[in-house]
N, C-alpha and C positions, 0 to 999 in steps of 0.2 A: 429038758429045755436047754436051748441055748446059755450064755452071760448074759446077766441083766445088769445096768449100772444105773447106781441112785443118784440125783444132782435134787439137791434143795437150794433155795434162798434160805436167808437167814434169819433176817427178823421180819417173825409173823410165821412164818414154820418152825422154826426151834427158839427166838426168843422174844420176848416183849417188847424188846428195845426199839426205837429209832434212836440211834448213837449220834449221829449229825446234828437230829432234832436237841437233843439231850445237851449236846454241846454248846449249841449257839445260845440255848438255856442260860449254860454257865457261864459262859464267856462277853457274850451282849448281851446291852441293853433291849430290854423286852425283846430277848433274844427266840421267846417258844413264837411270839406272835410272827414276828419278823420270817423265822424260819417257813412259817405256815404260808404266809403271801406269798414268798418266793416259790415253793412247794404247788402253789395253785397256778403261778404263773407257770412254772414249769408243766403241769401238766395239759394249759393251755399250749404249747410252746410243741407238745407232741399230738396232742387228740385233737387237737381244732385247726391251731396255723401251720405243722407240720412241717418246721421248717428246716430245709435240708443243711444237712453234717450234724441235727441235736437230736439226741435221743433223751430218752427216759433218766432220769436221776442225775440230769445236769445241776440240779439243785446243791448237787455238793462238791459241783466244782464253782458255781456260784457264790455261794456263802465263803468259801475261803479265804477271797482278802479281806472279809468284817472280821473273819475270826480271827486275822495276822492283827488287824488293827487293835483290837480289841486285847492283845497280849498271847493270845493261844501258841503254846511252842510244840513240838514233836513231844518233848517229857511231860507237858500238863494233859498233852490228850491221853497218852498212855495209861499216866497215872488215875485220867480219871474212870478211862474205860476199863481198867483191869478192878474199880473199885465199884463197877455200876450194870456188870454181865446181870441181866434178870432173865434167866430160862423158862420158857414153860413147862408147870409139870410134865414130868418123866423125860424130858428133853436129851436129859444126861445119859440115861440108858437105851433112849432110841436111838439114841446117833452112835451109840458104842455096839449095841444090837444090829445094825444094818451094818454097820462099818464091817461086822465079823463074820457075814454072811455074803455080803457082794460090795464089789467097788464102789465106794461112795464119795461124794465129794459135797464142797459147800461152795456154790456160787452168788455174789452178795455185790450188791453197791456198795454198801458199808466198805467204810476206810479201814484202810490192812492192819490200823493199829487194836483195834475193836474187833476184829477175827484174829488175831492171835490172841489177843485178850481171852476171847470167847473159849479158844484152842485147846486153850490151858486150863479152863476149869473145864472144860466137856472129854480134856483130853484127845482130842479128835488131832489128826495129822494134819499141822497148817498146811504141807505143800500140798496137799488136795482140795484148796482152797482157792480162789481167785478172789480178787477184790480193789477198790481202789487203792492205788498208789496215792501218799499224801507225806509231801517231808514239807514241812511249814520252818522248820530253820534255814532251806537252800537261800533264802533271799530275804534283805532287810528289807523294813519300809522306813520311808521319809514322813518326816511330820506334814509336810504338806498333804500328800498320798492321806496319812492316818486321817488327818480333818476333815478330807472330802468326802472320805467313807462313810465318817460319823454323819457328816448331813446328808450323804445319802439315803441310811439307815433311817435318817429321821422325815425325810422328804417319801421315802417309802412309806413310813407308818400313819405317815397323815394323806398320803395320797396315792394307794395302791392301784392306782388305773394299770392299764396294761401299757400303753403306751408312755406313760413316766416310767414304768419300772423295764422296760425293750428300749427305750434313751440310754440310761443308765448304764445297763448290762454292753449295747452293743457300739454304742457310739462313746459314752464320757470313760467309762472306765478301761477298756484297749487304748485310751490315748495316755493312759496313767503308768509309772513305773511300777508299780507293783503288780500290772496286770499280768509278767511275769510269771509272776507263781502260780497263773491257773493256766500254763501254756501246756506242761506236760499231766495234767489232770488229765483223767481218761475215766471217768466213770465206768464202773462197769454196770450200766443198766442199758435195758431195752435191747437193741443189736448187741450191745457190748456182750448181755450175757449168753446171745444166741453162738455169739461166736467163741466160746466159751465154754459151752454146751457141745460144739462139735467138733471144738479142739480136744475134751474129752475123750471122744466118739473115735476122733482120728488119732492118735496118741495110745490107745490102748485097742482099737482094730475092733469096735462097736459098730452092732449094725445101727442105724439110726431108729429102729423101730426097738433094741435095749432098753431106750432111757424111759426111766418114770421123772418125772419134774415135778418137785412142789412148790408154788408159789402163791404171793398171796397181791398182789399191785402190780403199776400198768409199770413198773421195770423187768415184772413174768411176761409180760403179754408175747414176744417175741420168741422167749424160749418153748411157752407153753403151747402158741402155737404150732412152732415146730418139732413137738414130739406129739401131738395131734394128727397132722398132716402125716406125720409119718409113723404112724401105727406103735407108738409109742403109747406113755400113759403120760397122761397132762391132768393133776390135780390143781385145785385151789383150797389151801388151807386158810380159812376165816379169811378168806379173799373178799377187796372191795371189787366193784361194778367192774373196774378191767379186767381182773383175773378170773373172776367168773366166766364173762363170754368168753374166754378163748380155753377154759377148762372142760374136761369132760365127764368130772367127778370134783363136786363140791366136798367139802370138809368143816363143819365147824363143830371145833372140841377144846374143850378147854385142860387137856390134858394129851398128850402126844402118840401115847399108846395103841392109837388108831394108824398113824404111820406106819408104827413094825408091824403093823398086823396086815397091811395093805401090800408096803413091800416084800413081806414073807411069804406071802402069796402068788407074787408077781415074781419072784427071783425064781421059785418054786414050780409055781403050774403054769406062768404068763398070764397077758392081760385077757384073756378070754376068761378066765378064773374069777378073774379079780372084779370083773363086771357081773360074772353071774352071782355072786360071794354078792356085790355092792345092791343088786337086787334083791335077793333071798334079804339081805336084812333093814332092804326098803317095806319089806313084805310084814317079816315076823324077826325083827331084832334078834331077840335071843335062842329061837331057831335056828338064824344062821350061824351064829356064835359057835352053839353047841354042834351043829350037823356037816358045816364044814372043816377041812383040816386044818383050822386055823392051831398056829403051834402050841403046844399043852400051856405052856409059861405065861403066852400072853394070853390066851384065853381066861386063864385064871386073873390075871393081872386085871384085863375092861374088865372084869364083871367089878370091880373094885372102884370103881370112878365113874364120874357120869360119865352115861353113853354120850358116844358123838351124833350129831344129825349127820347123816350121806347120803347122798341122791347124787343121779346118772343126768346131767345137765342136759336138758331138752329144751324145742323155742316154745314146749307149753308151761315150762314153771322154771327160765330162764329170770323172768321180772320177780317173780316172790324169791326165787336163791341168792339174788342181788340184794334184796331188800333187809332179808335173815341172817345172810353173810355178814351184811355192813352193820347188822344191829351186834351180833353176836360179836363181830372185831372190836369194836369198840368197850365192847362189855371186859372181853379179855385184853387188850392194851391200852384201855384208857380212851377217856373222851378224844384228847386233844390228837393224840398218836394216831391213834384209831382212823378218823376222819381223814388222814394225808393220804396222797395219791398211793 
């Protein structure tokens, strides 16, 4: 077989985390709620009014001047994210397992200081990594700025219409000095990480039909789609409703081990393998286990952890994989995490 090369997202394929969410937690006042409204407005902002130059995980260029307000500096997020990596089992040895075997990378909304964080306990090569850019010391704020924010935050929580919180974001707060600090924000979601995905592709001389993508929300939908379209593999690990339809192999596991076994297969015999592999063990689980050349290590390894559910995404059991996905997400990242776009 040709090079295959692996791109994941990051949290929800390799960790539990929402680090954004996690932060505005610390940082503001009913910071997880807060976070959540903006999060929904955001995904109104791409699935419904689609509105042009905003993609997927603007969310976390949004939240950034409550978090300036609120005190957050470049050393508190560091410190808090290098004190707050939560991995999913076997996380650690999937990602050093594929890393050893074919080109991998991690492509992530999550801010750059929380993927190096991550880098470092997984070991994995930041520069293979994309992610947002966020320096929160480039620029002060003014006390006025700081108070407006505060009633923003508060005029949000008691009145999260779409249209109070689309005032806010696109008319009062661009007229503010601190608007600034979200000019060179650049989220990497939605396009961001498609393009990101084929800066990959083009950078190392990948044909476009290489890439496996694992993704799990509608910041995959773009990537996942296009290694779909183009005969590539487009997973959803414990993906909610967006990553599901654009996947073509669901995943939910509450341990990782299912990745190296999927990619070991795929770097190895291609996706034609890896489909007939994802059948035989829609068929008879431990048949396929046993009867394909899945590698001796990890063979041994799933028999040791619950099995995963996998299924070959069709429009006849498209609605029940959304439905088991989004129960299973939640189950493994928590209620409040779980539920975000």
């Amino acid at each position: 077989m040709g090079r295959k090369v692996f791109i994941s997202d990051c949290e929800g394929p390799i960790s539990i985390n929402d680090n954004a969410f996690e932060l505005a937690g610390i940082f503001i006042e009913d910071g997880e709620k807060f976070f959540t409204i903006l999060s929904k407005y955001d995904d109104i902002l791409v699935d419904e009014v689609k509105r042009e130059g905003y993609y997927a995980g603007g969310t976390l260029k949004l939240i950034v001047p409550f978090l300036k307000a609120y005190g957050a500096t470049n050393r508190s997020i560091v410190d808090f994210s290098r004190e707050n990596v939560l991995l999913l089992p076997g996380a650690k040895d999937t990602m050093q397992f594929i890393d050893g075997i074919m080109p991998s990378f991690i492509v992530s909304t999550s801010y750059e200081q929380y993927i190096q964080a991550l880098c470092d306990v997984i070991k994995f090569p930041f520069e293979n990594t994309y992610s947002t850019n966020l320096d929160m010391d480039a620029y002060s704020i003014n006390e006025e700025d700081k108070e407006k924010l505060m009633e923003f935050r508060t005029t949000v929580m008691a009145n999260p219409d779409f249209e109070v919180i689309d005032k806010i974001f696109w008319d009062d707060i661009p007229e503010m000095e601190i608007s600034k600090i979200t000019e060179k924000i650049k989220p990497v979601g939605g396009e961001g990480k498609k393009e990101a995905v084929m800066d990959i592709l083009d950078r190392f001389s990948f044909e476009n039909s290489d890439v496996m993508y694992v993704g799990d929300s509608i910041t995959d939908v773009e990537p996942l789609r296009f290694a779909k379209e183009h005969g590539g593999l487009a997973i959803s690990f414990n993906g909610n409703e967006y990553a599901i339809k654009e996947a073509e192999i669901a995943i939910m596991a509450d341990n990782t081990i299912i990745t190296s076994v999927v990619a070991d297969l795929f770097n190895r015999f291609g996706k034609d393998e890896v489909i007939n592999f994802i059948k035989s063990y829609m068929d008879n689980t431990e048949d396929a286990i046993n009867s394909y050349p899945v590698n001796k290590k990890l063979k041994e390894a799933i028999k040791q952890v619950n099995l995963p559910k996998i299924a070959i995404v069709t429009s006849e059991n498209i609605e029940a994989l959304v439905d088991e996905s989004k129960t299973f997400r939640r189950l493994v990242r928590g209620e409040l995490i779980g539920a975000l776009g």
